[in-house]
Structure formats: C-alpha cells, structure tokens
C-alpha positions in Angstrom: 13.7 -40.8 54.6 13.6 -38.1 52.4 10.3 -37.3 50.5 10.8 -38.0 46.6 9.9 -35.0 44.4 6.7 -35.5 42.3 7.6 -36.6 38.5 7.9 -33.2 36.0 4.9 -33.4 33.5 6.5 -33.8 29.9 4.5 -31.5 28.8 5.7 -28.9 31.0 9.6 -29.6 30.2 8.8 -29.4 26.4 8.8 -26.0 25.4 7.8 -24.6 21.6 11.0 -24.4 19.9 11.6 -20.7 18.4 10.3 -18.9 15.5 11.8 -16.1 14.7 8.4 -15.0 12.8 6.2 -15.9 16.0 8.5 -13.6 17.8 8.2 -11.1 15.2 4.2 -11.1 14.8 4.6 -10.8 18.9 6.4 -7.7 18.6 4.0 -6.3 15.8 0.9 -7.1 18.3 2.8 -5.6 21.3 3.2 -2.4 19.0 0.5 0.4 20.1 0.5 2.1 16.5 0.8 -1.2 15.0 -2.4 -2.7 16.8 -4.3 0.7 15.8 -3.2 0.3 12.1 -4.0 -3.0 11.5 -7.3 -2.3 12.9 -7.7 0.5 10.6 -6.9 -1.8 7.9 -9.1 -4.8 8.6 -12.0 -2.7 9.1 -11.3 -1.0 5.7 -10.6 -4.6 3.6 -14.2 -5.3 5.6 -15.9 -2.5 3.9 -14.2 -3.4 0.5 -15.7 -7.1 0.5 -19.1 -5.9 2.2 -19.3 -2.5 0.2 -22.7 -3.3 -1.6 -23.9 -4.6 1.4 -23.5 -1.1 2.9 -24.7 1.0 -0.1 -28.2 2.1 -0.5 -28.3 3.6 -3.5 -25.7 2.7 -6.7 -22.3 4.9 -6.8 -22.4 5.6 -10.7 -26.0 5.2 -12.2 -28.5 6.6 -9.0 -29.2 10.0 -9.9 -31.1 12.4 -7.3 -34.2 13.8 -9.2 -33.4 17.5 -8.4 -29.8 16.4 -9.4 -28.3 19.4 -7.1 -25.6 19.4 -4.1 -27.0 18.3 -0.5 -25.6 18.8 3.0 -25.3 15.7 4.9 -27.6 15.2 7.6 -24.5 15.8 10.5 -24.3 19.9 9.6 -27.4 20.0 11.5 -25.3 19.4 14.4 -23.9 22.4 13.5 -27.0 24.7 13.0 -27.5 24.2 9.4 -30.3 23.0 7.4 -29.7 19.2 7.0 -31.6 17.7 4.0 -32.2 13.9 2.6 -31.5 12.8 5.3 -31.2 9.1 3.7 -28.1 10.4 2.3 -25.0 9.8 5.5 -22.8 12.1 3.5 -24.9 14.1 1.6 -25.0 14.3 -2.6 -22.3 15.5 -4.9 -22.7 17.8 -7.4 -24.2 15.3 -10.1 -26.8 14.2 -7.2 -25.0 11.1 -6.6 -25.1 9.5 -3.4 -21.3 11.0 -1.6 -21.7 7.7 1.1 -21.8 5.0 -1.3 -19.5 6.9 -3.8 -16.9 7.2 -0.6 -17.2 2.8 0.3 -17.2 1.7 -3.5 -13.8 3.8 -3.7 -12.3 2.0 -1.0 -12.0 -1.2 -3.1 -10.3 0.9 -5.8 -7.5 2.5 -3.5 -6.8 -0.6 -1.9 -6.8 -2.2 -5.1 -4.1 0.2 -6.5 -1.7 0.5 -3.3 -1.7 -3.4 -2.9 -0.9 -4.1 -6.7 1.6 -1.1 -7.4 3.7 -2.2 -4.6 3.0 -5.9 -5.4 4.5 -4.8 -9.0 7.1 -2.7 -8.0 8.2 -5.0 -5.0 8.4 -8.6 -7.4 10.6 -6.4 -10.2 12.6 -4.1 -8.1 13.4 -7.5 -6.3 14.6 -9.3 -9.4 16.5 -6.5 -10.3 18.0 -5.1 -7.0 19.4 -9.1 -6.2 21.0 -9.4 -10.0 22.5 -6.1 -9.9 24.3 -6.9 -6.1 25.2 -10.2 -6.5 26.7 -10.4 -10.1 28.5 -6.7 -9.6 30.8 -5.2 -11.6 29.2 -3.6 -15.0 25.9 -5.0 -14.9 26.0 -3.7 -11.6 27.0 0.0 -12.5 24.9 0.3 -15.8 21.5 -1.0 -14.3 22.1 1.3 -10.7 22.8 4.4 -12.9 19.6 4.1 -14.5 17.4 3.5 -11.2 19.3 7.0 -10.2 18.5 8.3 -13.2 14.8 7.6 -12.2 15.0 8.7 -8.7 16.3 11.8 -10.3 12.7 13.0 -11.4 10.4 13.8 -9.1 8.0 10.5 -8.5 4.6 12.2 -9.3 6.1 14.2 -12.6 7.6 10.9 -13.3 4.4 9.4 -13.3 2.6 11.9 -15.3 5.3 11.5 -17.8 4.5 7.6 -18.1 0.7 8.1 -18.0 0.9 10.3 -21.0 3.4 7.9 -22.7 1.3 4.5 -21.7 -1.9 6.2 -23.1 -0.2 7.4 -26.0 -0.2 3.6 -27.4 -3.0 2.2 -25.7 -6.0 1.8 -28.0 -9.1 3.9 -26.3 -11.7 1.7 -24.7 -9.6 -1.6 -25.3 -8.5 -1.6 -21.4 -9.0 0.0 -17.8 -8.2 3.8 -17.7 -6.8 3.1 -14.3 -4.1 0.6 -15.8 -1.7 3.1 -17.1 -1.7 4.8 -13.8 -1.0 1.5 -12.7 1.3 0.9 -14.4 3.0 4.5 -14.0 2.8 4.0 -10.4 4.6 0.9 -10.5 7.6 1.5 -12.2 8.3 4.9 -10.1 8.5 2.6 -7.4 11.0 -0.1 -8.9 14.2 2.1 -8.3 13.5 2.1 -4.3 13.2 -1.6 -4.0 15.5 -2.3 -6.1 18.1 -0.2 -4.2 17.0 -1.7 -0.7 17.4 -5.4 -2.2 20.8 -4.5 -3.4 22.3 -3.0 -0.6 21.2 -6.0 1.4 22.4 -8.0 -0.8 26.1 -7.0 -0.6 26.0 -7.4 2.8 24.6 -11.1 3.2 26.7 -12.5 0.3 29.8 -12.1 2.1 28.6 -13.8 5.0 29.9 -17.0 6.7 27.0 -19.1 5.4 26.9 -18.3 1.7 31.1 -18.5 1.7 30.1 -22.0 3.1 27.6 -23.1 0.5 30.0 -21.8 -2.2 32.7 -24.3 -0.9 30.4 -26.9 -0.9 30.2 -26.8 -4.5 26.3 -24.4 -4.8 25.7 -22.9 -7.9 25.6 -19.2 -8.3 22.0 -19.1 -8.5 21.2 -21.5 -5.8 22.9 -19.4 -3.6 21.1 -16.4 -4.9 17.5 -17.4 -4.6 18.1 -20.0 -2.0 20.1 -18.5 0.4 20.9 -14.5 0.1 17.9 -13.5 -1.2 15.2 -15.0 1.4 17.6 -13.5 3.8 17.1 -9.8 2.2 14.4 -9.6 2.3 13.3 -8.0 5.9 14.2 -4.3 4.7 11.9 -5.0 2.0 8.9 -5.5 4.2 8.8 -2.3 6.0 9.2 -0.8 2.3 7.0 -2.3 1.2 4.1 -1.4 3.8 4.9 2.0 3.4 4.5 1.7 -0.3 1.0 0.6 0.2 0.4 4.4 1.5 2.5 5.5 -1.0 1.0 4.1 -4.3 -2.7 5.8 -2.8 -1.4 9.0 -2.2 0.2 8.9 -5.6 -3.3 7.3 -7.5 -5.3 9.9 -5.6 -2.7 12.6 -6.9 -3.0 11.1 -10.4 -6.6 11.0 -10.2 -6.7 14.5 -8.7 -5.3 15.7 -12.4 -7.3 13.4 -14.3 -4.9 10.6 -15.3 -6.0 7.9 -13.1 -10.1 6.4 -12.7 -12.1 8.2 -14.5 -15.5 9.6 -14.0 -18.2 8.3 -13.0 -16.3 6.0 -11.6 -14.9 6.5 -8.0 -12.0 7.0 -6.7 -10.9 9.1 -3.6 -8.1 11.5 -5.6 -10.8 11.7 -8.6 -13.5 12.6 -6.7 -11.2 15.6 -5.0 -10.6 16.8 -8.4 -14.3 16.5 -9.6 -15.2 18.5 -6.5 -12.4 21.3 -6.5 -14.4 24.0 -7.5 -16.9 23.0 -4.5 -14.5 23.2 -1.7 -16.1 26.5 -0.5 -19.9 26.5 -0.9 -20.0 22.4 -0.5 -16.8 21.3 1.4 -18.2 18.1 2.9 -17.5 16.5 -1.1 -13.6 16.9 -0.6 -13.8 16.3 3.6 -15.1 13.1 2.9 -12.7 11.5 0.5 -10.0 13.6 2.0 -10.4 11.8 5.6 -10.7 8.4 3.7 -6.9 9.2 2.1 -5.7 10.5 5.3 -7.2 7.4 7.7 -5.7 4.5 5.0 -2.3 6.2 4.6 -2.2 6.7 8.4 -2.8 3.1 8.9 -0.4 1.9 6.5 2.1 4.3 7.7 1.4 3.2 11.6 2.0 -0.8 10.3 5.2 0.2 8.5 6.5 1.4 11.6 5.6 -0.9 14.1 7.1 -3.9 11.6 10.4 -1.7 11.4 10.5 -2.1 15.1 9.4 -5.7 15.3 12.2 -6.5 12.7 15.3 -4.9 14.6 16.6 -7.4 17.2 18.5 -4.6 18.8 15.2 -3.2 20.0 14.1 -6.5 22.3 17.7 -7.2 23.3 
C-alpha cells in the first residue's frame, strides 16, 4: 500500500494575486541608479524637515562680527590656513554662515522642483487629454500654441514671464519667488501636455474604451475613467525628470536675479551673489554648485530607473 502524500498547506497553494505596481516598485528597487537616487533624495527631504536642527547659527540674520569671507576649515587639508573653524563651509561674503545658508536652501529647491512640476503636470494633463480626445479644431488650435511655446527657448521664456508676472504684482504683497514659480510652471505645460496627448490617441482606440462606448459611457466617463488613468505612465518618468528640471531652471532664474531674493537662500541666488568671488573665494559657488548637481543627479537617476521599471519589454 502506497504511502499517501502529506496534505498541501493552504497557505502555500495561495499565492498574492498580481499588482502590476508591486511589480513596478520591484523593478525600481532592483534598479542600481534608482536605489542610489532615491537614497540621494530621502536623505535630502531628511535635511529639509531637520534643517534647523542641523544649523548652528541663523541663515539670514547671524552676522560674523569681522563680517569678511572665511575658508572652511577642510582647505587645511590642502595646506591652507583654515579659520572659524565652527563654520563646516566657511562664511560668505556678508559673514554669513555658507553651512546653514547651503541646508536652509534645500527646502527652497525642493520646494520649487516639486510644485512647478506639480503645476505644470495637473494643467498640461487637463489640457493634453482635451486636446487628444475631442480632436479636430480644438485639437489643432490649442497644439499650435503649446508649439508656439516650445518654440522659445525655456529659460528666455521664463525670463519673459518673470518680467511680465512682476510687472502687475504689487511689490511686497506676495513671495518674490512666486513669479518664478509661476514662470517655471507654465514653460513646462507644453511638454506634458504633448506626452498626455500622444498617449491619448493611442489608448482611445483601444478594445476597451470601443467597448465602454458600446455600452452606452459617456464621453467624459471614458475620458477620466478609463483613457486617462491609462496615460498616464509616460507622464511619470516626465514628470521625475521635471523635478530636476524646474531646479536647474529656479537656480538659473535665481542666478540672474528673478527668482529668491537676497538674504534669502537659494542655491542659483547664492551662485549669483558670489560670482564675483569664484576666484579668490571659490568654496561660496562649490558649495551650492555640488548641492544643484547631487539633487538634479538624483532626480535624473529615479527618472531613469522608473522609465525602465515602466517598459514591460524590458522584464519579458
């Protein structure tokens, strides 16, 4: 008589059923760049919600008695004369503290790549799905004028609409930084609302939507309900890149004096506060320079490692 075989566990025949966004955050974590640029990024949202935690001395009021440019205590590494050496980074030229100047700015950048791409992602979106599923002359008029924008050069662009926005805003009645904002934000609209479109034309014709349409949907049911949360994939890699996007153009902005304004920090405003310096005191623009370079690096290393994580002909 034949031994019987021991009874499966039920919990070992039931497996998870698939997510097709566990897969995808399995991929991202699987991703070498990715893993490195979300590392980069958790540390640096860290520093933004512990910055005063981590600076001695205030970023806008603290004002070194002999108010003059110091070296950094780490040139003595290099067989110059380190001074103060309470100061990490050194002071800038107004004998502010470079260290706490260089965390409070974190905040700010973050700040302004986050909510120009949140800006430029929500409208583009709106008007990138109207434009490909209605067609036809709405479709022609409103994708002439996005390549009418994309015609311009995006940081003359937003020079233009800095000048314009302050031109009507009342002095002192809001943020300096909101027109660059702002600026920022609509230069991006035409590139998201080109990627939404495109996308767009290609899910409405597929066999699900022609199936909802039979069944009697309304146009915008199928719209927001059906094509639209399936476009929207393309969008995320955009939109991560954005994020380094939208910091390289406020520190640009703030390198020419249209975005934050003195005292306050901001990487690109403290590069063009310190120009003139980039000889006799070049630890002021390596400082905020490596903090540009690092964030956009780490944004730029996510984008990618999503853009793979989001083909399936890559984990075929």
């Amino acid at each position: 008589m034949s031994a019987e075989a021991p009874p499966v566990q039920a919990a070992q025949t039931q497996q998870k059923p698939y997510s097709y966004w566990r897969e995808v955050r399995r991929r991202l974590w699987r991703s070498r760049s990715a893993r490195i640029g979300l590392t980069i990024i958790a540390i640096e949202l860290l520093i933004a919600v512990i910055g005063p935690l981590l600076m001695s001395y205030d970023p806008i009021d603290y004002r070194d008695p002999n108010n003059k440019v110091r070296t950094p205590p780490c040139v003595h590494l290099l067989g110059c004369p380190a001074e103060q050496p309470q100061h990490i980074f050194g002071l800038d030229s107004n004998g502010r503290d470079l260290f706490s100047r260089v965390v409070n700015a974190t905040r700010v950048s973050l700040f302004i790549g986050v909510a120009t791409v949140t800006f430029g992602i929500v409208i583009g979106t709106l008007i990138g799905a109207l434009s490909g599923f209605l067609g036809g002359w709405f479709d022609n008029i409103v994708m002439r004028f996005m390549d009418v924008l994309l015609a311009f050069p995006s940081l003359l662009l937003s020079i233009t609409l800095v000048a314009i926005l302050r031109a009507f805003i009342v002095q002192g009645s809001v943020s300096p930084l909101l027109p660059a904002l702002f600026a920022i934000g609509i230069v991006a609209i035409p590139v998201y609302a080109r990627i939404v479109r495109s996308t767009v034309l290609q899910v409405r014709e597929q066999d699900f939507v022609s199936a909802d349409r039979a069944l009697g949907a309304s146009p915008w049911r199928l719209l927001f309900h059906r094509i639209l949360p399936n476009s929207l994939t393309p969008l995320m890699v955009a939109g991560t890149l954005g994020v380094a996007t939208g910091i390289l153009d406020a520190a640009a902005l703030g390198f020419l004096g249209l975005g934050q304004q003195p005292p306050h920090p901001e990487w690109g405003t403290m590069l063009g506060i310190e120009r003139s310096s980039v000889f006799n005191a070049p630890h002021l623009l390596i400082f905020p320079g490596v903090a540009i370079m690092i964030t956009v690096l780490a944004f730029n290393l996510v984008g990618d490692g999503l853009r793979d994580a989001l083909d399936p002909r890559l984990y075929r």
